[in-house]
LOZA-236872 format. One record per atom (N, C-alpha, C): x, y, z; residue in three letters. Coordinates in steps of 0.1 Angstrom, whole numbers, plus 5000, padded with zeros to 4 digits. Example, Ala and Ser with C-alpha at 12.3 -4.5 7.8 and 13.67 -1.06 7.14 Angstrom:
<nodes>
513249435078ala 512349555078ala 513249675078ala 512849785071ser 513749895071ser 512950005079ser 
</nodes>
This chain:
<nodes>
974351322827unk 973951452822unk 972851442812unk 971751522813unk 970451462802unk 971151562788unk 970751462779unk 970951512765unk 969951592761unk 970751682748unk 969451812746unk 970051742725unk 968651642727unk 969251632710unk 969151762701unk 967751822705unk 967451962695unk 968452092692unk 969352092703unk 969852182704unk 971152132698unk 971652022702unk 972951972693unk 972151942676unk 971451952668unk 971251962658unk 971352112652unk 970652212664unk 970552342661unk 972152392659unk 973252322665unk 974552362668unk 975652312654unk 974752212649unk 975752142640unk 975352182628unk 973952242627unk 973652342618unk 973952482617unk 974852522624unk 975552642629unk 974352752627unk 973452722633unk 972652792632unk 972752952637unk 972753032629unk 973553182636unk 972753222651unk 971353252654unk 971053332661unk 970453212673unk 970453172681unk 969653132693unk 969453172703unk 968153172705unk 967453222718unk 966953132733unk 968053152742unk 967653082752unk 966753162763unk 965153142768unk 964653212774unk 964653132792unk 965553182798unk 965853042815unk 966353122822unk 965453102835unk 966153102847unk 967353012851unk 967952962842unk 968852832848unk 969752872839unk 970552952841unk 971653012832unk 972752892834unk 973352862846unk 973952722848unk 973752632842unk 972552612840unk 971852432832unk 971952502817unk 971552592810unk 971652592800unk 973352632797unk 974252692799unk 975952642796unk 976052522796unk 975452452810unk 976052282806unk 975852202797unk 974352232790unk 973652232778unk 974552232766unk 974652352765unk 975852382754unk 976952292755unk 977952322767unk 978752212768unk 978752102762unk 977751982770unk 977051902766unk 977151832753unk 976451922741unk 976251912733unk 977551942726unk 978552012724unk 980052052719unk 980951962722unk 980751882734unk 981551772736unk 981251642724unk 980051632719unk 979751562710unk 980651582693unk 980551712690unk 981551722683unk 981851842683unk 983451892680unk 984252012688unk 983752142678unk 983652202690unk 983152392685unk 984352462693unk 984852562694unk 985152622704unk 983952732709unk 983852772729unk 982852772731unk 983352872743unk 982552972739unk 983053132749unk 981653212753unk 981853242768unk 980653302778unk 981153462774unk 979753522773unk 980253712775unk 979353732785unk 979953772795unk 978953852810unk 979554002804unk 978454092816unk 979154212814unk 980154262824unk 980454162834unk 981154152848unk 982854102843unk 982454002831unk 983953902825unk 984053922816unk 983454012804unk 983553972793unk 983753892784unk 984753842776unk 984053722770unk 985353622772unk 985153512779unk 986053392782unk 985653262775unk 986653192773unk 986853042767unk 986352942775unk 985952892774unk 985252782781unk 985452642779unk 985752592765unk 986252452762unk 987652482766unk 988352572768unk 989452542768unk 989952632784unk 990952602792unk 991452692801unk 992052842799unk 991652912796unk 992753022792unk 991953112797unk 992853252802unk 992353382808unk 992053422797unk 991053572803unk 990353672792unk 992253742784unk 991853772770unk 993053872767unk 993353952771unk 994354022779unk 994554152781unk 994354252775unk 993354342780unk 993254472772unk 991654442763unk 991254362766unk 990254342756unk 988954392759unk 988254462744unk 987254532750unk 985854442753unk 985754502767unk 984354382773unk 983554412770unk 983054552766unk 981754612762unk 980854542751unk 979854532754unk 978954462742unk 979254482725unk 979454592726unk 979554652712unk 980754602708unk 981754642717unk 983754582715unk 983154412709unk 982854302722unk 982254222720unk 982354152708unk 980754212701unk 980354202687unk 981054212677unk 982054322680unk 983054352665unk 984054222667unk 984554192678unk 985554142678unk 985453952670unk 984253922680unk 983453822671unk 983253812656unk 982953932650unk 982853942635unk 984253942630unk 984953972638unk 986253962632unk 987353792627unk 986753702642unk 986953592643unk 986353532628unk 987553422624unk 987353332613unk 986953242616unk 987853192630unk 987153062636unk 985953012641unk 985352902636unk 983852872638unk 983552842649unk 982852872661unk 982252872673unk 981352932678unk 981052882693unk 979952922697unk 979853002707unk 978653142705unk 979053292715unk 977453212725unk 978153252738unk 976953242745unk 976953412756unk 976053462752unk 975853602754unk 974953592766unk 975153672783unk 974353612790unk 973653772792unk 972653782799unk 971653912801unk 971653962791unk 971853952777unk 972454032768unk 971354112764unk 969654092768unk 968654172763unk 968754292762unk 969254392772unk 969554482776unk 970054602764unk 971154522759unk 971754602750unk 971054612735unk 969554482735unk 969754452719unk 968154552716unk 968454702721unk 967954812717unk 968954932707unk 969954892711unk 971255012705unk 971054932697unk 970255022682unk 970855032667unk 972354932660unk 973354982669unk 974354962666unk 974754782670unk 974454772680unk 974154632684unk 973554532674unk 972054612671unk 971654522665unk 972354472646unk 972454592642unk 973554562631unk 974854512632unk 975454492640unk 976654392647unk 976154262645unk 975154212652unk 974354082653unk 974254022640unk 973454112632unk 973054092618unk 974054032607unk 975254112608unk 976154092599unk 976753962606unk 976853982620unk 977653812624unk 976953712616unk 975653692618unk 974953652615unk 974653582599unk 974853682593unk 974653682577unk 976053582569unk 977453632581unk 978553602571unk 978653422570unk 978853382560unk 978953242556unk 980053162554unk 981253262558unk 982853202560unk 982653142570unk 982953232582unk 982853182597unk 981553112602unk 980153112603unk 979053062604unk 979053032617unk 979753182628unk 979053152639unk 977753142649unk 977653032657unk 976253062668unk 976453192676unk 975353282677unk 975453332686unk 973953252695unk 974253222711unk 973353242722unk 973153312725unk 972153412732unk 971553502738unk 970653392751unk 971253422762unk 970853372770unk 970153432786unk 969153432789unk 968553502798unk 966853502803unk 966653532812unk 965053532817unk 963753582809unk 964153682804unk 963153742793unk 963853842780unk 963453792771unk 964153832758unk 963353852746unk 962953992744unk 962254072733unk 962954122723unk 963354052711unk 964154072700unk 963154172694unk 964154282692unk 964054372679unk 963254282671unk 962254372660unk 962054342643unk 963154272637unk 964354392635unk 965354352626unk 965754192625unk 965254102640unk 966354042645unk 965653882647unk 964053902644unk 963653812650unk 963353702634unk 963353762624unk 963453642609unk 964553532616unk 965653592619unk 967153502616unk 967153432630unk 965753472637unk 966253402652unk 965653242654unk 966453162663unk 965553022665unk 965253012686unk 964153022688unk 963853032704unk 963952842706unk 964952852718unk 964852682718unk 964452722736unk 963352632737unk 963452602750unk 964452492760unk 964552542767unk 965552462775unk 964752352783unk 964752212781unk 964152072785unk 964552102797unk 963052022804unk 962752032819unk 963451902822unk 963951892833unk 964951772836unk 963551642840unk 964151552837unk 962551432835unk 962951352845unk 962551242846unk 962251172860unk 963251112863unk 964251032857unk 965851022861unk 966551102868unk 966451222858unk 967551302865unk 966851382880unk 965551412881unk 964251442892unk 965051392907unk 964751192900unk 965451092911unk 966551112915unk 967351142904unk 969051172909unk 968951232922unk 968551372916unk 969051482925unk 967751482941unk 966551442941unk 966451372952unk 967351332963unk 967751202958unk 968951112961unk 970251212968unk 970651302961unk 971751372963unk 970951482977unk 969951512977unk 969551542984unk 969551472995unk 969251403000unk 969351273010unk 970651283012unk 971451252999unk 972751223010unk 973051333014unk 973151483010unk 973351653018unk 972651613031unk 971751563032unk 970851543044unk 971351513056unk 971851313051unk 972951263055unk 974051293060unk 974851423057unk 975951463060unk 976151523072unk 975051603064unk 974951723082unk 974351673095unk 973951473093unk 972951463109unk 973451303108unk 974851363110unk 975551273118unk 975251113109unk 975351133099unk 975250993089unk 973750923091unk 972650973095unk 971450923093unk 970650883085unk 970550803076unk 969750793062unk 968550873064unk 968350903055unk 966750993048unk 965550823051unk 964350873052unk 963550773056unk 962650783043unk 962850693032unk 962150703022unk 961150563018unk 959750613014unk 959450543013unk 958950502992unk 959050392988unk 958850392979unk 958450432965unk 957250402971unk 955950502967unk 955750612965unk 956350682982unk 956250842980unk 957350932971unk 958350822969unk 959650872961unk 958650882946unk 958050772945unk 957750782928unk 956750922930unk 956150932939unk 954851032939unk 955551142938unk 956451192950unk 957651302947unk 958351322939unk 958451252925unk 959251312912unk 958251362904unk 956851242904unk 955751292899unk 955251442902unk 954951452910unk 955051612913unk 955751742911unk 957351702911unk 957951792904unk 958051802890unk 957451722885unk 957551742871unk 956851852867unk 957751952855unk 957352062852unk 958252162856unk 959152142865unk 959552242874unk 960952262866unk 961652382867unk 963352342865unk 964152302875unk 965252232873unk 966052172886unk 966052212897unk 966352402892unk 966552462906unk 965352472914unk 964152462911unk 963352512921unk 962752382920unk 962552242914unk 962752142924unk 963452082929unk 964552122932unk 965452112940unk 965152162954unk 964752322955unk 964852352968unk 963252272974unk 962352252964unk 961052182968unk 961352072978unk 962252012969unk 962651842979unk 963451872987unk 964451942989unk 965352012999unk 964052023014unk 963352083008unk 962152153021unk 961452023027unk 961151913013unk 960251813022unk 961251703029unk 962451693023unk 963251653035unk 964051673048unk 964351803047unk 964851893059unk 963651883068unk 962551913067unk 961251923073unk 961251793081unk 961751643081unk 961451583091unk 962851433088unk 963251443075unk 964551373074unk 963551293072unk 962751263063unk 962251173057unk 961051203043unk 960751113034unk 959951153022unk 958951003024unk 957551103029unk 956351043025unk 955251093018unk 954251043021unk 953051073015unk 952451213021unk 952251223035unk 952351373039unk 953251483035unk 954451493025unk 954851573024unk 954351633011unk 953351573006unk 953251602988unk 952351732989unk 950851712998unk 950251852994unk 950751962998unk 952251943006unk 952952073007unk 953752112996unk 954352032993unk 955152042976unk 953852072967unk 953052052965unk 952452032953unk 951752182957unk 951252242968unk 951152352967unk 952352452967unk 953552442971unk 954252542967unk 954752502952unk 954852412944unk 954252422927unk 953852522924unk 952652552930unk 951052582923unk 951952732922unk 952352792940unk 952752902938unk 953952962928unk 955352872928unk 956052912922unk 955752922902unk 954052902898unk 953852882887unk 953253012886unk 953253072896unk 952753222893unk 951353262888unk 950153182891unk 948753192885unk 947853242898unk 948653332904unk 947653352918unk 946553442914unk 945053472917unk 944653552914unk 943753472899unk 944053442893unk 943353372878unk 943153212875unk 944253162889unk 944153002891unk 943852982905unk 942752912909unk 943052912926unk 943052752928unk 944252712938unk 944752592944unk 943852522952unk 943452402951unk 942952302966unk 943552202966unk 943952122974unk 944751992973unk 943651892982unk 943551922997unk 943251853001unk 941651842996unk 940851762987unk 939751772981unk 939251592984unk 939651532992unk 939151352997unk 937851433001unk 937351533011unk 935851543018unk 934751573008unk 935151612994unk 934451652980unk 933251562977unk 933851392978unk 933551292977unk 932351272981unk 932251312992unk 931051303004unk 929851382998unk 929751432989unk 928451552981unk 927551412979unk 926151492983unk 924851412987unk 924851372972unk 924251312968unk 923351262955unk 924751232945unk 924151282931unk 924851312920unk 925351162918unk 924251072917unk 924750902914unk 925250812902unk 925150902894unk 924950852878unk 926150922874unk 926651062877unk 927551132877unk 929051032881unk 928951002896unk 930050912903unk 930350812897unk 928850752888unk 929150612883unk 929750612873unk 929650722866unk 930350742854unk 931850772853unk 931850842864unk 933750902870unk 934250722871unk 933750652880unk 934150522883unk 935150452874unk 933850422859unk 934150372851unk 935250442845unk 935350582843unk 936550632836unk 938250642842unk 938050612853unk 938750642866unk 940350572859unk 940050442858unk 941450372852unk 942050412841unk 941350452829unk 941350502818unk 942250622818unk 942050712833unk 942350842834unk 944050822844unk 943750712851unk 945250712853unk 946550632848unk 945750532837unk 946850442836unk 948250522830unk 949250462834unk 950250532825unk 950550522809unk 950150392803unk 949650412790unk 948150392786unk 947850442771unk 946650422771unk 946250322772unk 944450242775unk 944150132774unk 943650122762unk 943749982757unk 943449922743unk 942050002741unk 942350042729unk 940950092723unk 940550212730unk 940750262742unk 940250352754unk 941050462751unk 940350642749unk 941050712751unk 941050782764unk 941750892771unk 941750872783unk 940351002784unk 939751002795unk 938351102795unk 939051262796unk 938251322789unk 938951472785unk 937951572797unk 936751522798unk 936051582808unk 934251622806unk 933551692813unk 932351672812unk 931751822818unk 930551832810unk 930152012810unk 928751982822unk 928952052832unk 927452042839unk 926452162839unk 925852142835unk 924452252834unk 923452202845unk 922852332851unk 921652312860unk 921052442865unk 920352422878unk 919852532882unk 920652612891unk 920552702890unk 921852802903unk 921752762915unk 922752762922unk 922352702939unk 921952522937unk 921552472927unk 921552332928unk 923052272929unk 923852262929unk 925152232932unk 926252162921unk 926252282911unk 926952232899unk 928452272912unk 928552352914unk 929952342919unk 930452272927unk 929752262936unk 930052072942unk 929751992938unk 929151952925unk 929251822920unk 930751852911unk 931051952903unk 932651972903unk 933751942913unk 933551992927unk 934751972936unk 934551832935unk 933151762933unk 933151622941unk 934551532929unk 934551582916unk 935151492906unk 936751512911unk 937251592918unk 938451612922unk 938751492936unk 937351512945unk 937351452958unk 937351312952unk 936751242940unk 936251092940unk 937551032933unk 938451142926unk 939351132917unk 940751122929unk 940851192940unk 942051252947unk 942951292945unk 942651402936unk 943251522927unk 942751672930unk 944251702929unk 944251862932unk 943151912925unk 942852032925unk 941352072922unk 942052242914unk 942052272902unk 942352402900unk 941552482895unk 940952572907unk 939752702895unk 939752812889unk 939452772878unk 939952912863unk 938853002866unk 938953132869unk 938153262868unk 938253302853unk 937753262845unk 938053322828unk 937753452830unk 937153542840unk 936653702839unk 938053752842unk 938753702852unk 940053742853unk 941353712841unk 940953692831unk 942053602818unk 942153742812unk 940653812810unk 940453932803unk 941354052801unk 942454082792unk 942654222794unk 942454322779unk 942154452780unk 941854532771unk 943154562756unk 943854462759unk 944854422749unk 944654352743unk 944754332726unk 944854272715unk 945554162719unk 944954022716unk 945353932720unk 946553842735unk 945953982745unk 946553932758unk 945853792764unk 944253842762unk 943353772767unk 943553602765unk 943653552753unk 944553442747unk 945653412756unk 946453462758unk 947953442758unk 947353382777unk 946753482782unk 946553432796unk 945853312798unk 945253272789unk 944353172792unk 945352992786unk 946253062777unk 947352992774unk 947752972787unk 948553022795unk 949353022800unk 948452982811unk 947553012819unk 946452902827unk 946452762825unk 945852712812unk 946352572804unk 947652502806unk 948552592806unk 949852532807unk 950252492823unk 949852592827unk 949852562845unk 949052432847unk 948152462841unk 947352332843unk 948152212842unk 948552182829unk 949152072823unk 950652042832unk 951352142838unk 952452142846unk 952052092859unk 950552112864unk 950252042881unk 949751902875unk 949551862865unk 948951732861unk 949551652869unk 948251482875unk 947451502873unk 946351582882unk 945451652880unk 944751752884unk 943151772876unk 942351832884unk 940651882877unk 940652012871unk 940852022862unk 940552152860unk 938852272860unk 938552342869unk 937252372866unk 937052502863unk 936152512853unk 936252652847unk 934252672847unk 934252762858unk 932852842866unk 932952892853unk 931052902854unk 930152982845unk 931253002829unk 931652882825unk 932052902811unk 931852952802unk 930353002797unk 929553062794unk 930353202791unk 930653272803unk 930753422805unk 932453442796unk 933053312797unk 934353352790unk 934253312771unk 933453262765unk 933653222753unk 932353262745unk 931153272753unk 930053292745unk 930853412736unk 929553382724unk 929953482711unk 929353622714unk 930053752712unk 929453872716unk 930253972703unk 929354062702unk 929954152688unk 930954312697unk 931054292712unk 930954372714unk 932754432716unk 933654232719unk 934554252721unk 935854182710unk 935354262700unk 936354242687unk 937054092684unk 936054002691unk 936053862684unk 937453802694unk 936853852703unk 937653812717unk 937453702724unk 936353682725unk 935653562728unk 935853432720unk 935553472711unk 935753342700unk 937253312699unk 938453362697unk 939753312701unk 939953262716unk 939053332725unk 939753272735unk 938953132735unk 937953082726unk 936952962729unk 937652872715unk 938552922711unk 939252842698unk 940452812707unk 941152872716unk 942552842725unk 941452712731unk 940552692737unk 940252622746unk 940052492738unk 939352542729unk 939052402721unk 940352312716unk 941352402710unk 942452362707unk 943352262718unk 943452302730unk 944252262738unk 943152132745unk 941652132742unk 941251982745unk 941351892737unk 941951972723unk 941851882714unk 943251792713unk 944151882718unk 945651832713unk 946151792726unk 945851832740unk 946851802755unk 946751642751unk 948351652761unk 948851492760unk 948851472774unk 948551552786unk 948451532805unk 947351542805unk 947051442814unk 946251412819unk 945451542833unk 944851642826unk 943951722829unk 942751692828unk 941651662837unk 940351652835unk 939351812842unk 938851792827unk 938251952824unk 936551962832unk 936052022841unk 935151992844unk 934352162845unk 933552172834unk 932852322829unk 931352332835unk 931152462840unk 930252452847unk 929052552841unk 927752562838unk 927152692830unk 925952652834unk 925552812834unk 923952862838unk 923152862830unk 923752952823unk 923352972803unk 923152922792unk 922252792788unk 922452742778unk 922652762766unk 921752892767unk 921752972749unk 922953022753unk 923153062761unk 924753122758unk 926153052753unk 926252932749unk 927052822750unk 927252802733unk 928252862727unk 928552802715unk 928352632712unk 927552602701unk 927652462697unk 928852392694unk 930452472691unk 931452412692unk 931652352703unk 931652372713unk 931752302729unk 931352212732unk 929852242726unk 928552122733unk 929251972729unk 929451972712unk 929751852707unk 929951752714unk 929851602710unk 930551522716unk 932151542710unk 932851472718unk 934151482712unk 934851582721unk 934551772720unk 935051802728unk 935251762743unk 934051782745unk 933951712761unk 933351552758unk 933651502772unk 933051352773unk 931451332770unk 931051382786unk 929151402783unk 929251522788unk 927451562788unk 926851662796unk 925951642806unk 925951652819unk 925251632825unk 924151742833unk 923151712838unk 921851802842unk 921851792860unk 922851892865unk 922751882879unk 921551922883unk 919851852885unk 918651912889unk 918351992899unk 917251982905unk 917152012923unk 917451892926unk 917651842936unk 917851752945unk 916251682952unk 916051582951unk 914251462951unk 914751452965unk 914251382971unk 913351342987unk 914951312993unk 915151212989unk 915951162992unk 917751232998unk 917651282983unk 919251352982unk 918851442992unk 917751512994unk 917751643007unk 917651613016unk 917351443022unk 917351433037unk 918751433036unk 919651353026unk 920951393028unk 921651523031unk 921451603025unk 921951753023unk 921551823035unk 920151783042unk 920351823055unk 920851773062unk 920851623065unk 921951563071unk 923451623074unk 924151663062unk 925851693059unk 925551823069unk 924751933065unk 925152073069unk 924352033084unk 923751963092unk 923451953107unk 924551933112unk 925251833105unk 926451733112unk 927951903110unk 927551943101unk 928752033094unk 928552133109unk 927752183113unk 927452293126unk 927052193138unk 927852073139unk 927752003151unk 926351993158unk 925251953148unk 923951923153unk 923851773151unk 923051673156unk 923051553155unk 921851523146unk 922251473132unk 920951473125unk 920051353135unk 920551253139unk 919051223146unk 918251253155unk 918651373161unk 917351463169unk 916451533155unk 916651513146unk 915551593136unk 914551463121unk 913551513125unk 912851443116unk 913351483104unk 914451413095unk 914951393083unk 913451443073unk 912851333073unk 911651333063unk 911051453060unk 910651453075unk 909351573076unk 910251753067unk 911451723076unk 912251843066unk 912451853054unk 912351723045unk 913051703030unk 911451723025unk 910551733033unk 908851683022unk 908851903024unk 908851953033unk 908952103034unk 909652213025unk 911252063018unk 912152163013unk 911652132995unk 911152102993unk 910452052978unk 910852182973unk 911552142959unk 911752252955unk 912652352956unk 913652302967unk 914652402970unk 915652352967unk 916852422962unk 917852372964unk 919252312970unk 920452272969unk 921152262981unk 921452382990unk 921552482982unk 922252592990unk 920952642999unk 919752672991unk 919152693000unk 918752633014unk 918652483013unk 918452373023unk 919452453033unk 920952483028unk 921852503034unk 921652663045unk 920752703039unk 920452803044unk 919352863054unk 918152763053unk 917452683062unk 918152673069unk 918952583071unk 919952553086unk 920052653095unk 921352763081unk 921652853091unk 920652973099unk 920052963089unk 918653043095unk 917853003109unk 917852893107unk 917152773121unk 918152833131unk 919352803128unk 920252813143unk 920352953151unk 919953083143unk 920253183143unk 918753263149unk 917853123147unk 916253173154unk 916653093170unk 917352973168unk 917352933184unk 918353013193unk 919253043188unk 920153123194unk 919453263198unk 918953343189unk 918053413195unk 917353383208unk 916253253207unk 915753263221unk 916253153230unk 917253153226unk 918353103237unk 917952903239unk 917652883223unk 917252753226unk 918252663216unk 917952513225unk 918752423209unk 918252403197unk 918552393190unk 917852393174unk 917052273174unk 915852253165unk 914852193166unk 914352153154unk 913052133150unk 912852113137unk 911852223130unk 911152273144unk 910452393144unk 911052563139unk 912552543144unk 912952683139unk 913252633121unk 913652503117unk 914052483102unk 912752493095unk 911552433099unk 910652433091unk 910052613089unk 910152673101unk 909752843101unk 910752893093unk 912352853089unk 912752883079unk 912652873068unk 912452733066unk 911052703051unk 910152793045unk 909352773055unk 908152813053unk 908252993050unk 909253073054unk 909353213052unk 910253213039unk 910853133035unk 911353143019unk 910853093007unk 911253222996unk 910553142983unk 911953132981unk 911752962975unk 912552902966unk 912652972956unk 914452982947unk 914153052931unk 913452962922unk 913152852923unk 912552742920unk 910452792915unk 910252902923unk 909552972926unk 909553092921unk 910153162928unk 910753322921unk 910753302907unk 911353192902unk 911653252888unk 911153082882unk 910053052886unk 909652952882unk 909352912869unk 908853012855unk 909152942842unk 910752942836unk 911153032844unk 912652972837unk 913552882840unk 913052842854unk 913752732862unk 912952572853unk 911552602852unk 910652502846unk 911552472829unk 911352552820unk 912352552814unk 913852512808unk 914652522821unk 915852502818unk 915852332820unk 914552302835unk 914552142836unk 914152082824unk 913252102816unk 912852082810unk 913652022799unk 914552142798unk 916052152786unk 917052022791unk 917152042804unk 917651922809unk 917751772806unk 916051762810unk 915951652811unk 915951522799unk 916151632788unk 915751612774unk 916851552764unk 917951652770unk 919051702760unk 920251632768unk 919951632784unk 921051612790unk 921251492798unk 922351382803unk 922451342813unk 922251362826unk 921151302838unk 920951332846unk 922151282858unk 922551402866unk 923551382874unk 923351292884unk 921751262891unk 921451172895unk 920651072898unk 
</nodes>
């Protein structure tokens, strides 16, 4: 049974009021248990189905006794004897006035000095109630008990198919606890239930299914988006100085303790030109890493509530830190923290939550920020310290674009050696990936028109009919390289 030291301290300090906020109404009783077995309390459940029963000891409810919450409460104030109330759904009731002054006074008296629990999924204490209260979280079961119940898994497995052992492989066992971590029992429980029923065995193929149903049962749909399979990431043209740098940090970032002298990499801000490929050189640090990939929309964190904004982006972080290890990437960063007078210093807390949690996380999250805007970028950020480096995703030189055309010919099943590589990379000067990428599609969509195979003639007529933004908006693109090249690490 895992120990809950905090709460057996909380218990021996008869601490009057505790708050248990869990889906695992089961695991937190045994909790209690648990801890009372250590030294004796007597220890009684109130449903509003049973009212209120003994639990250290065997005995039926009293006859005649009143179950009502209110009955309940008095009856408890009346008790001399020191013990402990575990109150279950009880939120419900602790709006009646009268409730809450029942609580209070249990609470207050210093003969008896009993616990009350309050135990349940969400619980919003009154004013009155919340000075005298202590919120204990209930401990995520850790990698022992993870393994246990695995195991017990297997043998359920075992039972029902005719005595077959479970086909487990080592490795994948350690990777499958690793994964559930974060979770409560019950719902990794049914996670590993699913990747074993699924074929009566635990490998390596079962994890990006587990690790995506994680992502979902963490509830960040819509403000967090999932990728797992991210190895093809890897494959992004150029960005060589960038990879060499991941390289080196790479051990650093997974060892299980720190290395001597080495802290582990916190992460790296990329600035460039739009369409030059800051966001695939982001996916690429997930692909080179072979880590889940999670992307923060900070526009969606936003709501027109006093300090909601915070709390969501809290709770994004924590998701984060619960799928660890993982990339975290947060698009156009800029748009969520820059300073503005407009939204009651909304910004600036939510870029104090961020800073905070790079400063203090102990999982292994690697933060990878992506921005357009340079002026837009508070100097808290920039620092060293917060982030690792900065790097300058450019346009992409001769080279990187025979690549980039290379990937998207081969991506629409063209054979880059029917095309003069060169002759197309000396045309695309100045363009960036996406547009290269769009050259393509543009090419295919002229031969298909006259019913021909693609050539180098319909890519270069796509060229040649586009202005690069490189062009369009040429002193500010001139500019930002400029800022680049100066201030920042070049990505490749």
């Amino acid at each position: 049974m895992q120990k809950h030291p905090d709460l057996a301290i909380l218990l021996r300090a008869a601490t009057p009021l505790v708050v248990v906020e869990t889906h695992e109404e089961v695991r937190a009783i045994e909790a209690f248990r648990g801890c009372l077995a250590e030294f004796w309390k007597p220890l009684y459940r109130w449903s509003v189905t049973h009212g209120l029963v003994r639990l250290d000891m065997d005995m039926p409810p009293a006859p005649g006794q009143d179950t009502s919450p209110q009955g309940t409460l008095r009856r408890i104030l009346q008790n001399r004897e020191k013990s402990v109330y575990l109150l279950l759904d009880f939120a419900p009731w602790l709006e009646d006035p009268v409730n809450i002054r029942l609580i209070k006074e249990i609470c207050q008296q210093q003969q008896a000095e009993h616990t009350l629990a309050i135990i349940g999924p969400k619980i919003e204490l009154p004013p009155g109630l919340q000075p005298i209260a202590h919120r204990y979280d209930l401990q995520l079961p850790g990698d022992a008990e993870l393994e246990a119940m695995i195991r017990e898994e297997a043998f359920n497995w075992s039972r029902r198919h005719d005595g077959r052992r479970v086909k487990v492989h080592k490795r994948s066992l350690e990777q499958l606890v690793r994964t559930l971590r974060g979770l409560n029992l019950k719902d990794a429980r049914r996670l590993a239930r699913n990747a074993i029923y699924q074929d009566g065995a635990i490998t390596d193929e079962d994890l990006p299914q587990v690790m995506q149903a994680k992502f979902e049962l963490l509830g960040q749909g819509g403000v967090l988006q999932f990728e797992y399979e991210t190895a093809r990431f890897s494959e992004v043209a150029g960005l060589r100085k960038l990879k060499h740098w991941l390289e080196l940090r790479k051990p650093a970032f997974f060892a299980d303790k720190p290395l001597p002298g080495l802290d582990s990499p916190r992460g790296v801000l990329l600035l460039g030109v739009q369409g030059g490929g800051k966001s695939l050189a982001a996916k690429a640090v997930a692909g080179l890493y072979g880590l889940p990939l999670l992307r923060l929309d900070l526009a969606s964190l936003y709501n027109k509530y006093h300090g909601e904004s915070e709390r969501n982006l809290r709770e994004s972080l924590k998701t984060a830190d619960i799928m660890a290890p993982c990339v975290l990437w947060v698009d156009e960063i800029e748009k969520g923290v820059a300073a503005s007078d407009s939204d009651e210093g909304t910004s600036r807390r939510m870029l104090g939550t961020l800073l905070s949690w790079l400063s203090e996380r102990k999982h292994p999250v690697f933060l990878v920020a992506t921005a357009n805007d340079i002026s837009a970028l508070p100097p808290e950020l920039m620092r060293k310290g917060r982030l690792d480096e900065i790097f300058f995703v450019d346009l992409p030189g001769h080279e990187v674009r025979k690549e980039i055309f290379r990937i998207h010919l081969q991506k629409r099943e063209q054979d880059p050696e029917g095309f003069d590589l060169d002759e197309l990379a000396n045309h695309a000067e100045g363009f960036s990936g996406a547009e290269i990428e769009q050259a393509v599609v543009s090419g295919l969509y002229q031969a298909y028109a006259r019913k021909e195979g693609l050539n180098d003639s319909h890519i270069l007529a796509a060229l040649k009919s586009t202005h690069p933004l490189s062009h369009v908006m040429a002193e500010k693109v001139q500019a930002l390289r400029e800022w680049g090249q100066s201030r920042a690490v070049p990505a490749d």
